[in-house]
N, C-alpha and C positions, 0 to 999 in steps of 0.2 A: 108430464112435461109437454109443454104444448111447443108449436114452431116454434118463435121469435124464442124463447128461453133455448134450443134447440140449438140454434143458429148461433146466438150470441155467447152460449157457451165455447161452441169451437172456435169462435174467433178468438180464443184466450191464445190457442195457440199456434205458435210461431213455427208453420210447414211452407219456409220456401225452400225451393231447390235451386241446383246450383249447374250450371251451364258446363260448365271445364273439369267436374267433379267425374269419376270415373266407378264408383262406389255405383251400391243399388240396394236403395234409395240413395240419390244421389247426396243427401244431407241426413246424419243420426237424430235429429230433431223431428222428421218426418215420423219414425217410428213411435218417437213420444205418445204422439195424436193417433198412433194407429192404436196402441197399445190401449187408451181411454176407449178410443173407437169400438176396438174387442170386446170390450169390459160392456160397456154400452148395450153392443146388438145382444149379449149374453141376458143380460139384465131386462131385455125390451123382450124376452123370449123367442129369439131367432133360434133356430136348431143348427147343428152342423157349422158351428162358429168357427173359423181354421184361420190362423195370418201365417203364409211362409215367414222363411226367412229372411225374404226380400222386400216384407211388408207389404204385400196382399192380402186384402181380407176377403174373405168370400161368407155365404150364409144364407138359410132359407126359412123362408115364411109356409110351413106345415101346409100342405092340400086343406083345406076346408069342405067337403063333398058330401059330406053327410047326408041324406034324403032327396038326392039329385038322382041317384041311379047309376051316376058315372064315376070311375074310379078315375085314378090319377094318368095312365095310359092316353085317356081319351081326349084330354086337356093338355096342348103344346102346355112343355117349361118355359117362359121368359123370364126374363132378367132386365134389373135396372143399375147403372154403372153410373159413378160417380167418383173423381181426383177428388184426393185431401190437400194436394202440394198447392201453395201458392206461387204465381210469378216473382222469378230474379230481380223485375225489372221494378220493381219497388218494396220496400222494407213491410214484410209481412211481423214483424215484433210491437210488441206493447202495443196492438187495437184497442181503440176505442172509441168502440162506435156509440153510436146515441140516435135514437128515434126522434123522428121531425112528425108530429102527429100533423094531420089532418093538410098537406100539402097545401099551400096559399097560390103556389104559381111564382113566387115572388123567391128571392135571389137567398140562398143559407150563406151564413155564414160559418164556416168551416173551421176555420183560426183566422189569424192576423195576416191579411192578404192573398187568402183560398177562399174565392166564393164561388158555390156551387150553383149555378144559375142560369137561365132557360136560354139568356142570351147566346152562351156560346154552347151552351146542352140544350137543344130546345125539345130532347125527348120527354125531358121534367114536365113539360106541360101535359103530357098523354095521359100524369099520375096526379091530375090537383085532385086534392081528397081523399088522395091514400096515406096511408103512413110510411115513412119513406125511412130505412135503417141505412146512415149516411158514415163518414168517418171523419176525423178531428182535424183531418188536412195536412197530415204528417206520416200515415199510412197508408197502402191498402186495403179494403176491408172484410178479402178473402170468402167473397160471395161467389166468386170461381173460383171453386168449385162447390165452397163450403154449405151453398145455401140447394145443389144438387145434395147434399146428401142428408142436409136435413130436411128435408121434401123426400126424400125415401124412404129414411126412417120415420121419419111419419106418419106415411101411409100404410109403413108398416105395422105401425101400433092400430093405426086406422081401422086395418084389416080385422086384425088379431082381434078388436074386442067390440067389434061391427061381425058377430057367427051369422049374422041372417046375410052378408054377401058372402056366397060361396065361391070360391075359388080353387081353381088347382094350385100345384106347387110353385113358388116363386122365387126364386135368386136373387141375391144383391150382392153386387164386389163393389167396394172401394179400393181404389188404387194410388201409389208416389206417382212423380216427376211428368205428369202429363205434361208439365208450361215448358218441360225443354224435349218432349216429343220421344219420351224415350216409357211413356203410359202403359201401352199396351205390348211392351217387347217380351216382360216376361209374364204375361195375361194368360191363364191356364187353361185356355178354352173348354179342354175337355173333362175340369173337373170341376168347371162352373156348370158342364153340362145341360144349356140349354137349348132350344131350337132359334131363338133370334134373342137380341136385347135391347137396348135403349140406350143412351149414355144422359144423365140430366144435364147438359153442360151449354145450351145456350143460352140466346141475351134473353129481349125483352117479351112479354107475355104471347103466348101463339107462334112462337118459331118453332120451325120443323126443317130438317137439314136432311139433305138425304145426298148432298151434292157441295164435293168441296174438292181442292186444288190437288193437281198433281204434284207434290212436293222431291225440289231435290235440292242440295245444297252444295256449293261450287268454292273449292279453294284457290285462288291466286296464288303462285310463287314468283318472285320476280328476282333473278341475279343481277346485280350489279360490280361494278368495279370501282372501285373508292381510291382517288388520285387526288394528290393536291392540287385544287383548282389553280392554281398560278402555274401549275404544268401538265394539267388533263386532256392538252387537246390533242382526237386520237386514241385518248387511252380510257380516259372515263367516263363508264355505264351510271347515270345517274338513277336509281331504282326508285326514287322519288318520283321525280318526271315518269317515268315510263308508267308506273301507279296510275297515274293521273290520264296517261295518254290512252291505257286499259281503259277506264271509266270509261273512258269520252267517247269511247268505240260502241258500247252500249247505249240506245237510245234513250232517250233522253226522256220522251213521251210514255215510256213502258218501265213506269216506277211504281211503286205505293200511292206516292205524292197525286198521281196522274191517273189512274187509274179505279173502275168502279165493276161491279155486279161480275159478269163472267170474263171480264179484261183480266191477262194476266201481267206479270212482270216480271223485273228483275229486282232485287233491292240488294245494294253495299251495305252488311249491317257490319263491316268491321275492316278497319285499314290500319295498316303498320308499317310505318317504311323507314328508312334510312338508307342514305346513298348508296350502300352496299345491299341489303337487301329489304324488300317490299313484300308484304303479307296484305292480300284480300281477300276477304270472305263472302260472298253471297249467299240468298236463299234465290230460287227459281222458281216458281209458281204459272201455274195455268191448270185451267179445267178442261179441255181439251187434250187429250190426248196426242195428238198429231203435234198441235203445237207445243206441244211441254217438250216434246220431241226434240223440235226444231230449235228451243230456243237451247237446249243443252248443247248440240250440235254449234249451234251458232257462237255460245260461249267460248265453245273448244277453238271452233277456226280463227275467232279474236286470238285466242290464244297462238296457235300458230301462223297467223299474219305478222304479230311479233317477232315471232323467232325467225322468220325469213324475212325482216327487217333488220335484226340486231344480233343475228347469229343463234343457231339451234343450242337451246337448251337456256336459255336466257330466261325467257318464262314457260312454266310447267302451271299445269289445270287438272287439278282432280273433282270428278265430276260423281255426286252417289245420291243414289235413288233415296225419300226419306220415307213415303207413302202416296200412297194414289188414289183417285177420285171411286168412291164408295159407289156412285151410282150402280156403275157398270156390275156390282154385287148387290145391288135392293133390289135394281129392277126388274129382275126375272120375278122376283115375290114381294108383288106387289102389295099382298094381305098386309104383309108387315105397317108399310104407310098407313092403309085402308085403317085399320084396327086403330089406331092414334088419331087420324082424321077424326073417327067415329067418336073416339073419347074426348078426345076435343071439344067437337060439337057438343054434346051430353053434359059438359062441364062447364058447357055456357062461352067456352072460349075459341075465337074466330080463328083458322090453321092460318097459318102468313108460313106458306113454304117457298124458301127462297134458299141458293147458294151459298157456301161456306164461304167466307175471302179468309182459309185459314186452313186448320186441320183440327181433328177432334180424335180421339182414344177409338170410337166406332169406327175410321175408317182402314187403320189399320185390322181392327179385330172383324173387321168384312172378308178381309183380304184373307184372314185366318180361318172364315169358317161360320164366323158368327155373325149375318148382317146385324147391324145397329145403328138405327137414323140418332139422329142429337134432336133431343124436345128440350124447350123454354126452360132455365133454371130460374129467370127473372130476373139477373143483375144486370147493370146497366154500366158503359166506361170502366170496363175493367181494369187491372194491373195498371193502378196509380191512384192518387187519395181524392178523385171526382168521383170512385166506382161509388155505386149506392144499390138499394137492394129494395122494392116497396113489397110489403110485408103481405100486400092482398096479391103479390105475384107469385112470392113461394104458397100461397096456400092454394092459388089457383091449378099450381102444378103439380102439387101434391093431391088434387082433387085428380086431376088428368090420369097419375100414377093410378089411383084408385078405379078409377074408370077403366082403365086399358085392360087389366085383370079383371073387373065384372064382366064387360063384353065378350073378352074371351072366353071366360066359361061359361055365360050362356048362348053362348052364337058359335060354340067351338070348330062347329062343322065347317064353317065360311074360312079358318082362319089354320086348319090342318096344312103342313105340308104335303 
């Protein structure tokens, strides 16, 4: 089975997750796909094939050392990580995708009124000449994550029946519900047992992430009191208005909207109100520690500038940590970037390290023990029916995968903790 039949396969199925879901995996269709998943690495001769019951898969690609002199001790364990879930925020069911051979430059037509085209994507033009795996315009096409873990398993076979690269031993987990941040919470570190890992989970060809957002997520409550306005005056709390007067507190310039590279923000991604009571939701972001600080802080005192406006307990803020910037855990071990820079280059492909504006499954599993930068998966406009996927990106990453374990075991000395 080569890539693209790899890829296309998994996109048969339908693994999104679900936000307000309290289950783990947050949707029983995830398992579906892990359950193919299992059956798969079994079949592709992974060893030590294991899915909990929360639908974790873990598994290892046998030492290869043979006539090196070195055993497996002397060769770090790494690992490569890859989500199966696809994002809520568009219908992961009935894909179908279809290959654009030989990229023109020139505008696809996707269905009737989705055209995929350079004008308002103008990263399409960086791929004229590639073959580009696009979708119908009525789905997503679950190349986040799906086209990381067919670039895994690839190079896993890659390995397996290439005996002249020698290799130590190598791990690979697939994991649910990375798109609602909930990836790496029950991620078994220590019986994945490696010394660092990777996650395959960025955009487009030569990314390298080592550096991504403080993340916390901020609830609004807001009381009000509900009077008949033809006799409110004095007596009624319109929790509508005061919603609104919340927002307006927060600046205006420090959004999504407004914002680029190491800028953080605030974003409303949810509001509910009615005169009597008001619900808002934010996420909170910055790369700076100090200031992710401050703007938590900052949200809380909006919060009670209100209440010593309108009377305490009018509105309440709950404010919780979601995960935090990986750097402060790569970069005491530095080998770990060095070793992927290296394979990078060897693989022909230019490293473009640059900043998360987001969060990835490695930065919590930093925080756990395991550093793990995020390397290129190759999709492009993710989570909505413009994502596309060009076919020489997953092969180029699946080449990187291959690299990253040749280097290390013949350079092993450089890359010891």
């Amino acid at each position: 089975m080569n890539i693209i039949e790899r890829f296309l396969n998994y996109t048969k199925f339908d693994t999104q997750s679900a936000e307000e879901s309290e289950t783990v995996p947050s949707t029983k269709k995830q398992l579906v796909f892990a359950e193919y998943l299992k059956k798969e690495m079994e079949a592709e001769g992974l060893s030590d094939v294991e899915m909990d019951d929360k639908g974790y898969l873990y598994g290892t690609l046998p030492a290869n050392l043979e006539g090196t002199g070195l055993d497996e001790s002397q060769v770090p364990t790494i690992g490569f990580i890859s989500h199966y879930d696809t994002s809520p925020d568009c219908s992961g069911a009935n894909i179908k995708p279809r290959i654009v051979e030989n990229y023109d430059g020139k505008d696809i037509v996707l269905s009737e009124g989705m055209v995929l085209g350079p004008k308002k994507f103008p990263e399409l033009l960086s791929h004229v000449g590639e073959d580009l795996i696009v979708t119908d315009g009525h789905t997503l096409l679950g190349a986040d994550d799906k086209a990381g873990i067919a670039e895994i398993m690839q190079a896993m076979c890659y390995l397996r029946d290439h005996k002249e690269i020698r290799h130590g031993k190598v791990r690979v987990a697939f994991n649910p519900d990375e798109e609602i941040g909930m990836g790496a919470h029950h991620f078994d570190v220590k019986k994945f047992g490696c010394q660092w890992g990777y996650t395959m989970d960025g955009g487009d060809v030569g990314e390298l992430e080592y550096e991504n957002f403080n993340a916390a997520s901020a609830k609004i409550t807001i009381k009000g009191v509900s009077v008949h306005p033809g006799y409110a005056k004095g007596k009624m709390v319109n929790a509508n208005r005061l919603a609104v007067e919340f927002a307006a507190m927060l600046p205006a310039n420090e959004t999504p909207e407004t914002t680029e590279g190491y800028e953080g923000f605030y974003h409303l991604i949810g509001m509910q109100t009615n005169t009597e009571l008001g619900k808002l939701s934010y996420i909170i972001r910055d790369h700076d520690r100090e200031k992710f600080e401050a703007r938590k802080a900052y949200i809380k005192r909006c919060a009670d500038e209100m209440n010593a406006k309108y009377g305490e307990g009018t509105v309440s803020c709950e404010v919780n940590d979601q995960y935090y910037n990986m750097k402060e855990m790569v970069d005491p071990q530095r080998h770990v970037i060095d070793l992927v820079m290296k394979a990078m280059k060897e693989a022909g492909v230019e490293p473009k390290v640059k900043p998360i504006r987001g969060g990835t499954d490695g930065a919590q599993l930093s925080f756990k023990g395991l550093p793990c930068p995020n390397i290129f998966a190759g999709g492009l406009n993710f989570h909505g029916p413009y994502e596309f996927v060009p076919i020489q990106s997953m092969e180029k990453a699946m080449n990187v995968i291959v690299k990253t374990v040749e280097i290390l075991t013949t350079d092993f000395r450089d890359y010891r903790l």
